[in-house]
N, C-alpha and C positions, 0 to 999 in steps of 0.2 A: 504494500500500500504506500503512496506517495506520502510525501509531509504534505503538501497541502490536503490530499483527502483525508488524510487525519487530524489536521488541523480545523476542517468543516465539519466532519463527525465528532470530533470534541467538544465544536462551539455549541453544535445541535444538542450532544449531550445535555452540556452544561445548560442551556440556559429552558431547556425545557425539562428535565430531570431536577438540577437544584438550583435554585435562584439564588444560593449565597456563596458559589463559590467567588466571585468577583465582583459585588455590587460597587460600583463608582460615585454616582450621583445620590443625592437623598435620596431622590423619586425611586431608586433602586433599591437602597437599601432599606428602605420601609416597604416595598413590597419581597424584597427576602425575607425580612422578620415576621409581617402576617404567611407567606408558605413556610415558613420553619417551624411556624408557631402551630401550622394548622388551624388558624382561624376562620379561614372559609367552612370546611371541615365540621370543626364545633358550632359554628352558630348554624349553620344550616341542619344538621344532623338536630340538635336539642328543636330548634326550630318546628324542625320536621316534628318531632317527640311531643311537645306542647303541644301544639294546635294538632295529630291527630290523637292525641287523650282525649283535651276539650272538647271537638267536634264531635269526637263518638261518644263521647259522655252525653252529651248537649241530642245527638240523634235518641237517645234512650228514654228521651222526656217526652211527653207530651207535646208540645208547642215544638221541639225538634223533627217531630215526625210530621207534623201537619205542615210546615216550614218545607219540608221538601217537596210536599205532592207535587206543587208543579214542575219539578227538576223531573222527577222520577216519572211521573207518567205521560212525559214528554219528549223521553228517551227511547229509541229504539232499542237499545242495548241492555236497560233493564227493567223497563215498564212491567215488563211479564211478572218481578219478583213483587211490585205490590198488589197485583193483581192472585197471584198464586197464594201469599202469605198475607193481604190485608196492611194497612199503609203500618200500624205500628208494631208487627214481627218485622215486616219487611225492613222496618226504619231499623229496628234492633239488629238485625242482619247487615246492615251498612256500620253502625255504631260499633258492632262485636270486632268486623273486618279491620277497622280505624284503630283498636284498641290492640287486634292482632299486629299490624305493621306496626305500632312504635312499640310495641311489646319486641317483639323479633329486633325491630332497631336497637334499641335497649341492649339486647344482649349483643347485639352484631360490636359491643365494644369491648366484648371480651373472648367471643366467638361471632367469627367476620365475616360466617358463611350465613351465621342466624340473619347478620346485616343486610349481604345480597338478598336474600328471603323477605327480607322485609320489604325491600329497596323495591322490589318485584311484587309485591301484593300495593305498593304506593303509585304503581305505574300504573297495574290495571284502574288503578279504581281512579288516581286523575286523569289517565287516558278517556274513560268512564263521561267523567265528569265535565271534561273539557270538550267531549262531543255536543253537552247541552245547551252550549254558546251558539251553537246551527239549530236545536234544534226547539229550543225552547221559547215561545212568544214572549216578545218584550224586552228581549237582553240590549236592542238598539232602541234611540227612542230619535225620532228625525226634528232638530234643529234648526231655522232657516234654510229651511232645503238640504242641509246634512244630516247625513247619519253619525252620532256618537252611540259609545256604550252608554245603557242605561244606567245605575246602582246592580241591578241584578246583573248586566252583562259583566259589571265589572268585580261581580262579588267571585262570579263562573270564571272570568277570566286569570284569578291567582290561582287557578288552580295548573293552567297552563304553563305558570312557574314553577308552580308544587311537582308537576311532570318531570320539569327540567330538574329539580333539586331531586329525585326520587333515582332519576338517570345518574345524577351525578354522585348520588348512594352507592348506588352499585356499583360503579367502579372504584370506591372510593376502599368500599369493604371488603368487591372481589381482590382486587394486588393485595391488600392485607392477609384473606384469604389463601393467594397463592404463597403469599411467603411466609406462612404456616407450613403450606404442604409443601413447601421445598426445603426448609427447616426438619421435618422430619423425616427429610430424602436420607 
């Protein structure tokens, strides 16, 4: 291998693998200490943990299940479960699910395979979710001739983040994951 292609496979290394081996500038060196630190990581993972307790707490009430009928039976994807089970098993069957992914996350911090598990029950259910922004009446509300998100589009639409942050779980807990099982190679 030349010097220079090892010189371009080191810089790639470096600066996408560890952000601190050379930081130069502030602007650098304060983003190598949030990746060193893993603070993307903790806030988004606890993040995640909080609000899916809350939410599945909050779907096991009363006012939580009535709160969603218009999500749910506006969904292709899972109308059938209140129709099958009645709006408040079915709600408790959403809340149980919520309570299972940050349950599994939870543990993904100390087995990281529980974490991709979880990371993957947070996909379905805001992949799930984030269908309802197509398909549920009222999410735009029209403006002077424009369309904006209503409050309800915009309630549906953190959930489209919630997606990305459940994505970004999974790989976060699978490499941990694998270097378990290459540790026990």
């Amino acid at each position: 291998m030349s010097q220079a292609t090892t010189a371009v496979t080191s810089s790639r290394t470096s600066t996408t693998d560890d952000l601190s081996v050379s930081p130069r500038s502030l602007i650098t060196k304060v983003a190598a200490a949030i990746a060193d630190r893993n603070i993307p990581f903790f806030v988004t993972s606890i993040g995640m943990i909080v609000m899916l307790l809350w939410a599945g707490a909050y779907k096991l009430t009363a006012p939580g299940a009535e709160g969603i009928v218009p999500l749910v039976s506006n969904s292709p994807l899972i109308s059938w479960q209140f129709k099958l089970f009645g709006t408040y098993v079915g709600s408790d069957i959403i809340g149980i699910t919520e309570w299972l992914a940050a349950t599994l996350l939870i543990v993904g911090y100390i087995k990281p395979k529980a974490g991709v598990l979880g990371g993957m029950v947070a996909v379905v259910m805001f992949f799930t979710t984030s269908t309802m922004l197509i398909t549920t009446p009222g999410t735009t509300s029209l403006v002077h001739g424009m369309r904006y998100m209503s409050f309800l589009g915009l309630f549906l639409y953190k959930d489209v983040i919630s997606l990305g942050v459940a994505f970004y779980l999974i790989g976060y807990f699978g490499k941990k994951a694998i270097a378990v099982e290459h540790s026990k190679a």
